[in-house]
C-alpha positions as CSV (number, residue, x, y, z in Angstrom):
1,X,-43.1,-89.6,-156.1
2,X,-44.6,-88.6,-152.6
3,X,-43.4,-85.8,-151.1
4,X,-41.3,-86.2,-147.3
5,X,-44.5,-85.0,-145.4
6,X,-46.6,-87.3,-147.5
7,X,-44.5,-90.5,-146.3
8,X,-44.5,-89.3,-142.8
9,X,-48.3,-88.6,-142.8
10,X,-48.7,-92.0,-144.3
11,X,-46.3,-93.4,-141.5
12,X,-48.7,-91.6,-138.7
13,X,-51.9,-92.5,-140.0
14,X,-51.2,-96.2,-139.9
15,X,-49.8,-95.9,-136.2
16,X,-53.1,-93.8,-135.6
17,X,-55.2,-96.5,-137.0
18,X,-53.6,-99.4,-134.8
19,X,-53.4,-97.8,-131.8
20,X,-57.2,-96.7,-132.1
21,X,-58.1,-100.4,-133.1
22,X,-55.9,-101.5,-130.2
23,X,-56.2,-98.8,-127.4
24,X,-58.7,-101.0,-125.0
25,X,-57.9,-105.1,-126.2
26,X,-55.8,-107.4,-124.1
27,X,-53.1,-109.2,-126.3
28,X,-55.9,-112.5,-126.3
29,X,-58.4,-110.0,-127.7
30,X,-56.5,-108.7,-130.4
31,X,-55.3,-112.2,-131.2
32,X,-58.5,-113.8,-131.7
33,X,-59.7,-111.0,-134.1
34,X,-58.4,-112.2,-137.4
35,X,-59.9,-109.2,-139.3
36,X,-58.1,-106.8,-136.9
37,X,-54.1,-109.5,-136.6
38,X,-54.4,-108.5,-140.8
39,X,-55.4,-105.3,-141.0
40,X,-52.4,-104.3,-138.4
41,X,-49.6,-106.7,-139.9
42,X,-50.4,-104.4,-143.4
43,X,-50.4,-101.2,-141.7
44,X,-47.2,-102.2,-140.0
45,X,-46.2,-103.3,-143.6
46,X,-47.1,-100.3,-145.0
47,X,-45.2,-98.2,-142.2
48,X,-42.3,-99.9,-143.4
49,X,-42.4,-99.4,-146.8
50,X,-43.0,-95.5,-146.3
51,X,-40.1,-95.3,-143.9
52,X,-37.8,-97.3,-146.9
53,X,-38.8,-94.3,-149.0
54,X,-37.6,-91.8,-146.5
55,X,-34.2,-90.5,-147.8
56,X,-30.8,-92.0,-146.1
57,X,-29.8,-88.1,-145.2
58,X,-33.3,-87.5,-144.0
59,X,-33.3,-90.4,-141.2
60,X,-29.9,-89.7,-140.3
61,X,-31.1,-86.1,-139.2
62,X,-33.4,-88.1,-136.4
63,X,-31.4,-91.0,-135.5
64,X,-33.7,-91.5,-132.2
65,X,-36.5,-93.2,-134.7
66,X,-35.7,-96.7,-135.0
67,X,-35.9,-96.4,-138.9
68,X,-33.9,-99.8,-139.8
69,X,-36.0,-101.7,-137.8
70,X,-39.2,-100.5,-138.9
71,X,-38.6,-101.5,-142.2
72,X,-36.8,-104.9,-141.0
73,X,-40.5,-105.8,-139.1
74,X,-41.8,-104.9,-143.0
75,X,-39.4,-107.3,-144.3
76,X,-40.3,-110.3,-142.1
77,X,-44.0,-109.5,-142.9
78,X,-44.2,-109.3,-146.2
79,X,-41.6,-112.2,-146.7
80,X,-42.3,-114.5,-144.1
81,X,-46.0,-114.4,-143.1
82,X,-46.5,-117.9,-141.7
83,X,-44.0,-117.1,-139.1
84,X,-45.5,-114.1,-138.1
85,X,-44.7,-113.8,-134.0
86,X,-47.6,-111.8,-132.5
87,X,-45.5,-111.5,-129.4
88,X,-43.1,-109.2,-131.0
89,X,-46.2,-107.4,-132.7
90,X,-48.2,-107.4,-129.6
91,X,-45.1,-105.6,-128.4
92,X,-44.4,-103.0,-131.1
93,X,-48.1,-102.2,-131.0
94,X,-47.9,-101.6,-127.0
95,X,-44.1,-100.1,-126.7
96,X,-42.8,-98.9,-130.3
97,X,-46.1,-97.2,-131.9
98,X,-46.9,-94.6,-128.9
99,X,-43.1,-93.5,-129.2
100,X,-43.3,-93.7,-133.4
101,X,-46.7,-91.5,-133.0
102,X,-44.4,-89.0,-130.4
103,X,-41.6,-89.1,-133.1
104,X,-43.3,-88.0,-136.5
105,X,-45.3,-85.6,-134.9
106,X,-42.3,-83.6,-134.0
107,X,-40.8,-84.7,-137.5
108,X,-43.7,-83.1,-139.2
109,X,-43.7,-80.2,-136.3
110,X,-40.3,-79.7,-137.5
111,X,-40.8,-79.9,-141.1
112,X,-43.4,-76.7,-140.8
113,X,-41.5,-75.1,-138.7
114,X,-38.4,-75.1,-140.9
């Protein structure tokens, strides 16, 4: 089993990799790019499943990261492709990612430091 900081580094790398695929596309951009729509839907899955592995006693120590509902966007990928809404990941990719990438840093800051 990974360790805590393993699951959080995986967590941050896949933010890191969408935001630097996404930084400079308009939503139309991004939606037109198939290659680019997959490869973020699986590193959003992926940051779901890593957060699902997290420990119960470990997310309730940073209840400001919206844990439940990073898995829940896991969910409704892996489960329910076809009805993907790129609205909703348009806006996690704009709104919810910058904050995530704010939030594990200082996890994993805290994590050393402790």
């Amino acid at each position: 089993m990974l360790s805590l900081r393993e699951f959080l580094y995986h967590i941050l790398d896949e933010v890191n990799y969408v935001l630097k695929h996404t930084d400079n596309l308009t939503e139309n951009n991004f939606l037109e790019d198939e290659t680019l729509t997959r490869a973020v839907v699986r590193s959003l899955e992926i940051i779901g499943e890593a957060t699902k592995k997290l420990p119960a006693d470990f997310k309730d120590k940073y209840p400001h990261v919206e844990w439940k509902k990073m898995a829940g966007v896991r969910d409704v990928l892996i489960h329910d492709y076809f009805g993907v809404d790129w609205e909703i990941v348009w806006d996690i990719i704009k709104t919810k990612l910058p904050q995530l990438k704010e939030d594990i840093n200082e996890i994993i800051k805290d994590i050393k430091d402790a």
